[in-house]
C-alpha positions as CSV (number, residue, x, y, z in Angstrom):
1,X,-3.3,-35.4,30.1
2,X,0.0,-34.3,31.1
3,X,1.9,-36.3,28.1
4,X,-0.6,-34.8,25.3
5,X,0.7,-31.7,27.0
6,X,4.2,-32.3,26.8
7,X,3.7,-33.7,23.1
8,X,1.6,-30.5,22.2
9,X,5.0,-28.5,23.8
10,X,7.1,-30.8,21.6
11,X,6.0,-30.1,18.8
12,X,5.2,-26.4,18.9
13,X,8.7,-25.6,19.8
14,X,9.9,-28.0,17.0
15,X,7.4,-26.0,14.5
16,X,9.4,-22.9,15.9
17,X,12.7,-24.1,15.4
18,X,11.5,-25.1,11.8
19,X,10.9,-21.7,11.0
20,X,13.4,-20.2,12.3
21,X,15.5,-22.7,10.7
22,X,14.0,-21.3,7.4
23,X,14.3,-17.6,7.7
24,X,17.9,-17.9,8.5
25,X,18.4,-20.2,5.5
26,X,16.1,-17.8,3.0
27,X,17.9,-15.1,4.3
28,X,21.2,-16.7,3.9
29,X,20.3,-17.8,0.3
30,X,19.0,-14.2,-0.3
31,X,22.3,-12.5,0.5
32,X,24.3,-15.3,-1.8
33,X,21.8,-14.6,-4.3
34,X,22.3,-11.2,-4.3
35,X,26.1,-11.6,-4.5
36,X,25.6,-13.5,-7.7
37,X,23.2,-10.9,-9.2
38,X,25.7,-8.1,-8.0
39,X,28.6,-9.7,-10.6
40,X,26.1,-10.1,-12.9
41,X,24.7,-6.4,-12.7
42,X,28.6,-5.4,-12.4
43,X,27.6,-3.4,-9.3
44,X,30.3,-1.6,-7.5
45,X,29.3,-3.0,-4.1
46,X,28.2,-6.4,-4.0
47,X,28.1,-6.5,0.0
48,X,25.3,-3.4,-0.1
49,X,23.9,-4.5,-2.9
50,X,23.4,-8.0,-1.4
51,X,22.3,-6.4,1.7
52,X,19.4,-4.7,0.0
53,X,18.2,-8.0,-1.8
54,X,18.1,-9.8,1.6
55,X,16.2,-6.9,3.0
56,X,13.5,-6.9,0.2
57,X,12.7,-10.4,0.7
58,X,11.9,-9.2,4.6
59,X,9.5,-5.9,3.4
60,X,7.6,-8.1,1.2
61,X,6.7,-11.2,0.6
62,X,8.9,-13.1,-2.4
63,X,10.6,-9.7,-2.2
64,X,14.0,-10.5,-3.7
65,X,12.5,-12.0,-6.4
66,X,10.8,-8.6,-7.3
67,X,14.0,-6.7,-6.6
68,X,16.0,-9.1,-8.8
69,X,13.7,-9.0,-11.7
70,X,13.2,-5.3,-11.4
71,X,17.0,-4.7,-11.2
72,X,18.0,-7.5,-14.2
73,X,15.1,-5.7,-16.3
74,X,16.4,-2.2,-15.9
75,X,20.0,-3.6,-16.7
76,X,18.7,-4.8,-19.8
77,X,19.3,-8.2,-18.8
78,X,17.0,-11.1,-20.2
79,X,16.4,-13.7,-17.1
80,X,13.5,-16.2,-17.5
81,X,11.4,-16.3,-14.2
82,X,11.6,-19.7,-14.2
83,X,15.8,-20.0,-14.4
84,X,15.7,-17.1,-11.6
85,X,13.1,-18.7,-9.4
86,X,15.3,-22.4,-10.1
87,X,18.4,-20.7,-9.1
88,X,16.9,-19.6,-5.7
89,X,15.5,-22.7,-5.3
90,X,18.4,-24.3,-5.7
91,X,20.2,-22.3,-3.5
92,X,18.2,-22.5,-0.9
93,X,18.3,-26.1,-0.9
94,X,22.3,-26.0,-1.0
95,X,22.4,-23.2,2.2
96,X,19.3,-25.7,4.0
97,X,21.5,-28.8,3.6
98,X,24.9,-26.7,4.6
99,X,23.6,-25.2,7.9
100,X,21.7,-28.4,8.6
101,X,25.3,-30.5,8.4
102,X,26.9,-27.7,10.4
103,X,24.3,-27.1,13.1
């Protein structure tokens, strides 16, 4: 009984990790994400601006998708959804695979 323990242990702190793992990368993605959008808007502070999008994403769920579309929509800025949600994607995958080589 005591090593179905032990695995049960193993993998809820490895289901943690996981998901901690995650929220640093979403966040991390969310910030370069929001540096991008911040040249695209032509903002005049990227690093606040950025700071914001990550934050949405933490008030909401899929938050800094629904602050970038607001923001590009009030800009006057035509974004598909589905180039928007690709980009994030991708980026996410690009930070994920970075921190993962690094860590």
């Amino acid at each position: 009984m005591n090593a179905l323990k032990q695995r049960a242990r193993a993998l809820e702190d490895k289901f943690a990790h996981d998901e901690e793992f995650m929220f640093r990368a979403r966040a991390r993605r969310n910030a370069l994400i929001g540096l991008w959008a911040a040249a695209v808007l032509h903002d005049k502070d990227p690093e606040a601006y950025a700071r914001a999008v990550a934050a949405a994403d933490v008030d909401a769920a899929d938050g800094a998708f629904a602050r970038l579309r607001q923001d590009f929509d009030a800009a006057g800025i035509e974004l598909v959804d589905d180039e928007l949600r690709g980009r994030m994607t991708s980026m996410l995958r690009d930070v994920a695979r970075e921190m993962y080589e690094y860590a």
